[in-house]
MARVEX-355664 format. One line per 10 residues: for each residue x, y negated, z negated of C-alpha. Coordinates in nm, 3 decimals. Example, Ala and Ser with C-alpha at 12.3 -4.5 7.8 and 13.67 -1.06 7.14 Angstrom:
1.230,0.450,-0.780 | 1.367,0.106,-0.714
//
This chain:
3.398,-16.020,-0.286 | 3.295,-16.059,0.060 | 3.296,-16.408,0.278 | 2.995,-16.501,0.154 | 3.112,-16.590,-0.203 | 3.436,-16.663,-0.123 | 3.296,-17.037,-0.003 | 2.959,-17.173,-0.097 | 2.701,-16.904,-0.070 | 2.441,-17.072,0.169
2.727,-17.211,0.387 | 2.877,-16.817,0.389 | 2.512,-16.687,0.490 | 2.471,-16.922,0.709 | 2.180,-17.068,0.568 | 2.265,-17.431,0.733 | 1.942,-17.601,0.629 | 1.933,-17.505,0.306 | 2.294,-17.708,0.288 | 2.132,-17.981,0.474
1.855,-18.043,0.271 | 2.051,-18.007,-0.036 | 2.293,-18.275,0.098 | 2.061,-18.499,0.186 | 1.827,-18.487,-0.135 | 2.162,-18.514,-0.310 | 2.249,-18.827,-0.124 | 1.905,-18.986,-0.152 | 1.930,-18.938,-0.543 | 2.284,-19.037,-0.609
2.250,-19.366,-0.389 | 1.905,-19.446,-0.567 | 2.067,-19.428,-0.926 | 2.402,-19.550,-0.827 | 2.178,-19.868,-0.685 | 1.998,-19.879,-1.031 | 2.335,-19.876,-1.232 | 2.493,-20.129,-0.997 | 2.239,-20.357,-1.030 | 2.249,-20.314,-1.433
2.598,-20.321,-1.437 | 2.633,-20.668,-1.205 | 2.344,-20.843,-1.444 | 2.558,-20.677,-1.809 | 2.909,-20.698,-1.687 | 3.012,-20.940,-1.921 | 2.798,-20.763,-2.212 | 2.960,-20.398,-2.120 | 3.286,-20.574,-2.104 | 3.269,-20.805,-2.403
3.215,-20.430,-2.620 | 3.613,-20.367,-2.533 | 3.727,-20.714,-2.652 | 3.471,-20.969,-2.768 | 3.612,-21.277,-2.894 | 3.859,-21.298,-2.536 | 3.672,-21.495,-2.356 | 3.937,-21.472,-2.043 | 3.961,-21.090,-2.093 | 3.527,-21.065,-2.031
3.561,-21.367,-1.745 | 3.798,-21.163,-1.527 | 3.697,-20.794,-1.694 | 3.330,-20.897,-1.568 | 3.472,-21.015,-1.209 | 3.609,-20.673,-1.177 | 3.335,-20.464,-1.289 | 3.066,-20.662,-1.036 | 3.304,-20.663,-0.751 | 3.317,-20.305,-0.831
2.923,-20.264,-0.825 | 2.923,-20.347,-0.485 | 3.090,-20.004,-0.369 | 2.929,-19.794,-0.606 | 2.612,-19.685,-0.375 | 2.896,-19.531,-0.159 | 3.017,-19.324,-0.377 | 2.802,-19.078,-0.374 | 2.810,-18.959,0.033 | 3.225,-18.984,-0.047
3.129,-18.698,-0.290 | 2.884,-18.508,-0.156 | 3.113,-18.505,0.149 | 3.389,-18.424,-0.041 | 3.250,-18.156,-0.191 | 3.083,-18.033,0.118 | 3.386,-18.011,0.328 | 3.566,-17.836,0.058 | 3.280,-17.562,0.042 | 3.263,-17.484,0.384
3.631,-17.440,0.369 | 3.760,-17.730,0.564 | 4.065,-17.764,0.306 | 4.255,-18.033,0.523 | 4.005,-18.312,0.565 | 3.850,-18.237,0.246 | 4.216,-18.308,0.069 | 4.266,-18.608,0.311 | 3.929,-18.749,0.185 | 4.017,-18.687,-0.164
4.365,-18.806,-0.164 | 4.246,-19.109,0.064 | 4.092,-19.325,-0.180 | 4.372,-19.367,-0.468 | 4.656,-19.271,-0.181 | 4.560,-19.365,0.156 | 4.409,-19.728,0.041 | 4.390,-19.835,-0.320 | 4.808,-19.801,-0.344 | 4.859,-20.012,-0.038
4.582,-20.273,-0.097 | 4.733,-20.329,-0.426 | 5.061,-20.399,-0.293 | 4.927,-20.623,-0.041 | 4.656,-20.803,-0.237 | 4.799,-20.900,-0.515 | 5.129,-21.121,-0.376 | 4.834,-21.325,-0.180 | 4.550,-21.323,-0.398 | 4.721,-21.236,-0.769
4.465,-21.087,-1.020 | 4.230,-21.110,-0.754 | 4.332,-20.910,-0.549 | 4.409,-20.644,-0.820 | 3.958,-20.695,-0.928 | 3.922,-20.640,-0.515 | 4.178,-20.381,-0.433 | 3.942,-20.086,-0.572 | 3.601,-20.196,-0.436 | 3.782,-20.209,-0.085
3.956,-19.865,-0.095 | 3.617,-19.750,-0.179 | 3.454,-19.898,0.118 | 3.765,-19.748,0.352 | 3.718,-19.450,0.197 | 3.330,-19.451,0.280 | 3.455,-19.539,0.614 | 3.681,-19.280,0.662 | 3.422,-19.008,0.524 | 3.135,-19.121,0.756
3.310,-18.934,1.080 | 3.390,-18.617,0.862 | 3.041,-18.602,0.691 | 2.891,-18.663,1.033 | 3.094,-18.443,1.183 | 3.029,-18.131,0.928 | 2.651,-18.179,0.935 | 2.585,-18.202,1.302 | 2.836,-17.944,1.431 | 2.940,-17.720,1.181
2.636,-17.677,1.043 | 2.477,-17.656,1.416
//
């Protein structure tokens, strides 16, 4: 196998704007439909979480806290991804595994420890929105990084 197909195959050939306007049509379409299902889950969260346990009224009130608090990261998720998956292609093995480890490792784990003594099962409904966000955070240098100079 030669270089090329070792990694992705337009990243191997060099073909840089084929990558970049796959990444970016990817991006545009995830965030679009990850808008759409945010916005249907905020409106249904106690509907999709009443399916799980109806007649708990406590278990939808804080279940449906949870899922909209969630909502409000889910239009990042998709450049976290495609950067992810990106880095990983091009065969930037380090930040790509720092990315991917980053979210459940790097923040969730620690926010959870430090949420909950202050804010109780509060903070456990926040902690995952927010290591989203720091995640997104943390992938905006690498993603920026990857499309403007290594795929100069």
């Amino acid at each position: 196998m030669g270089r090329a197909s070792s990694r992705g195959f337009n990243y191997g050939a060099k073909h840089y704007d084929r990558i970049k306007k796959a990444f970016w049509f990817c991006l545009r379409l995830s965030t679009a439909l990850l808008v759409i299902l945010a916005a249907l889950c905020f409106m249904l969260a106690p509907d999709i979480i009443s399916v799980f346990r109806k007649d708990d009224a406590e278990v939808i009130a804080v279940g449906a806290l949870a899922l909209r608090l969630q909502c409000f990261s889910f239009p990042f998720v998709g450049w976290i991804l495609l950067v992810g998956f990106m880095l990983q292609t091009m065969g930037k093995g380090i930040p790509a595994s720092i990315l991917a480890f980053s979210r459940q490792g790097l923040f969730l784990i620690p926010l959870i420890f430090l949420l909950v003594p202050a804010l109780g099962v509060l903070g456990i409904q926040a902690a995952a929105p927010i290591a989203d966000f720091c995640t997104f955070l943390l992938s905006l240098p690498l993603g920026i990084r990857a499309l403007r100079k290594d795929l100069a």
